[in-house]
N, C-alpha and C positions, 0 to 999 in steps of 0.2 A: 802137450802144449807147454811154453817156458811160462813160469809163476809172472804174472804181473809186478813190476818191481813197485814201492812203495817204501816211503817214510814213515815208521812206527815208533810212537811211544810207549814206552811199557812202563807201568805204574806200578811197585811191589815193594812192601817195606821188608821180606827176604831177599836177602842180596843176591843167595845161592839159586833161591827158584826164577828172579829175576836175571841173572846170569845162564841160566839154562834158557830158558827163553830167545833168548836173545841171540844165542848161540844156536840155535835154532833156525830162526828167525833168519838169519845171516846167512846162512846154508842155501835160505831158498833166493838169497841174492836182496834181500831188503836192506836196507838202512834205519839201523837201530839206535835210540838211546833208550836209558833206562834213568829212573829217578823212582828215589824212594818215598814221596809220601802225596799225598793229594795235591797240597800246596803249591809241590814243585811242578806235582803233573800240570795243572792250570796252568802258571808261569810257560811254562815252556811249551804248552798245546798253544799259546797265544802268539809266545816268540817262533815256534818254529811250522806252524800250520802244517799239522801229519797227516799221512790219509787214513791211519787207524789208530788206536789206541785200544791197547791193551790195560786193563783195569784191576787190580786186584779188591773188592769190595772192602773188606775190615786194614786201613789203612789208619795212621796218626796224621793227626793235625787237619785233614778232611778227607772223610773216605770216598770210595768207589763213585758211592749212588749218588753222595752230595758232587763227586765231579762230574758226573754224569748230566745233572738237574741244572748245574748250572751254565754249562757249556749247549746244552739242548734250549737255554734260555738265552742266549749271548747275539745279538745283532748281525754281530760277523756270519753269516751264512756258511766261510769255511769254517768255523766253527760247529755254530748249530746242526749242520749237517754230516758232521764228521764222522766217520763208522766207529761203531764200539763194541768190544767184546770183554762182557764182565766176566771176572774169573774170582771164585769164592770156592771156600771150603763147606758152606751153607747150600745144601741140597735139596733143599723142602721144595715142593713144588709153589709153593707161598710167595717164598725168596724168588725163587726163576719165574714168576709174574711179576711179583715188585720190581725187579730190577728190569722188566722188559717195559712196564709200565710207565716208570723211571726215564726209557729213552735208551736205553742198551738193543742194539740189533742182534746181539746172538747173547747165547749164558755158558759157561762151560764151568763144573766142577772140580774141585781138585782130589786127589791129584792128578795132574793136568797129564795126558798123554800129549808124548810131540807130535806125534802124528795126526792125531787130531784137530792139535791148535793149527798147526799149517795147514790142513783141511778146511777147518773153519774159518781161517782168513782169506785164504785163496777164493773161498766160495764168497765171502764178506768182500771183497775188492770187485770180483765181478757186478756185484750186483751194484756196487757204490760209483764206481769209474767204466763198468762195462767192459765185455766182456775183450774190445779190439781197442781197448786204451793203450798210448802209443808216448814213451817219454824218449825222446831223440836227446844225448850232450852233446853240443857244438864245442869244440875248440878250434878256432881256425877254419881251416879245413877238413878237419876232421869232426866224422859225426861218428856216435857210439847209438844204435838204435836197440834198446835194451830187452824191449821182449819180444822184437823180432831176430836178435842173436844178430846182427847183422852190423859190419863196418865200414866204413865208405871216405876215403882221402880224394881232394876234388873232386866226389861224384863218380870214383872209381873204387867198387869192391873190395875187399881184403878179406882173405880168409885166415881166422883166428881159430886158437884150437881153446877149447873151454877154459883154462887154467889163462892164456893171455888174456880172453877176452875180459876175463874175470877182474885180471891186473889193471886192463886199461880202464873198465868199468871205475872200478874204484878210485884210480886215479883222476879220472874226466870229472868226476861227479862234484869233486873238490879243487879247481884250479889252484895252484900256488900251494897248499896245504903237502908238507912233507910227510910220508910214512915211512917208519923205521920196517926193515924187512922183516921184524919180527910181527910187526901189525899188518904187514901186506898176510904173510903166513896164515897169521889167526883169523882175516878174512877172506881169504881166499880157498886156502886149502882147508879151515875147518878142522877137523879131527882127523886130517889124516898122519899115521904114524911114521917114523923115519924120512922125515923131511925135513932137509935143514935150511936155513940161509941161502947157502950157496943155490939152492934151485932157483930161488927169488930170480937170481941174479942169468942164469943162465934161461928163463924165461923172457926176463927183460930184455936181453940178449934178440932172442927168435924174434919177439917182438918189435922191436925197431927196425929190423932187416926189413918189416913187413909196411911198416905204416909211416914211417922215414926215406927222406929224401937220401940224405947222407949223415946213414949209423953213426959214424965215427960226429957228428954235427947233431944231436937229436933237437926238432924245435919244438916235439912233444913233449915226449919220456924225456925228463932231466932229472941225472945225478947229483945227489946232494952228498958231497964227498963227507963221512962220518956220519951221516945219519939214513938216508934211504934215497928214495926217488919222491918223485912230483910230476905233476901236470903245468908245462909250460902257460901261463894267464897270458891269453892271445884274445 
């Protein structure tokens, strides 16, 4: 079954384990920021309403538990009810009732396996969004249906092969926002090795044949000549 896609915030004042993370994270098709310290987590759980957050406990300027306490106190219900998964170097069984006490819906210790963590989110978003949660991007006429893999221009199918659909995903999801093919790369294809630019480009390629009126005309996929592609704001 395709991972429920979702908005995460990762909270980790290591940049490196918070970068791992994320890159992770990414892999399973989510949409990631990261911020380094309690403060900023707050800020931006309020600015960008996530479906999860990821927590690291021993954090500067306000840690895990206190972001925890006080977002499980917050009026805004997408707030208050937001999934949490605290991540700590602190093992006691002590700690993993506090912090469940606290308002964290799962505990994971470090060092954190990736397999795990995307384990335990995948499992954390069903139970929070359920398990047939469905995010459709409209532009125009075209709808990108995310965890049922599937694409649709006026109400007529397109079949995409994992790597477009991946393209168009990430394009849809931000209209107007340009990415450099190097940032399509690093979201897209992830860790794979000997891949360069030019695939970007010869993907984009397949892809417009497919969900284009006339290629040579795109009123989707638009070329940003020196910098990357975009999502036509329709």
């Amino acid at each position: 079954m395709r991972t429920v896609t979702a908005r995460i915030l990762v909270a980790d004042d290591d940049p490196k384990h918070a970068q791992l993370i994320r890159l992770y994270l990414e892999r399973e098709g989510h949409q990631v920021l990261t911020v380094g310290d309690g403060r900023a987590a707050l800020e931006q759980a309020r600015a960008r309403r996530p479906d999860l957050l990821v927590l690291d406990w021993m954090m500067p300027e306000v840690d895990g538990l206190d972001v925890c306490r006080i977002l499980r106190a917050d009026p805004d219900p997408a707030l208050a009810d937001v999934a949490i998964l605290l991540v700590t170097a602190r093992s006691g069984e002590n700690d993993m009732l506090l912090g469940l006490d606290i308002g964290a819906d799962d505990y994971l210790s470090k060092p954190v396996s990736p397999r795990e963590l995307t384990a335990r989110i995948r499992a954390l978003l069903r139970r929070t969004r359920g398990a047939e949660a469905t995010e459709v991007l409209r532009v125009g006429e075209l709808e990108v249906d995310t965890p049922r893999f599937e694409v649709r221009v006026a109400g007529a199918p397109v079949r995409l092969t994992a790597k477009e659909f991946g393209i168009l995903e990430l394009l849809a999801r931000e209209p107007g926002r340009v990415f450099t093919r190097g940032q399509i790369l690093d979201k897209t294809f992830g860790f794979e090795n000997e891949v360069s630019e030019r695939t970007v480009d010869a993907h984009v390629v397949n892809l417009r044949r497919k969900i284009e009126v006339n290629p040579a005309e795109p009123r989707y996929v638009q070329t940003v000549y020196g910098r990357g592609y975009r999502m036509a704001e329709q």
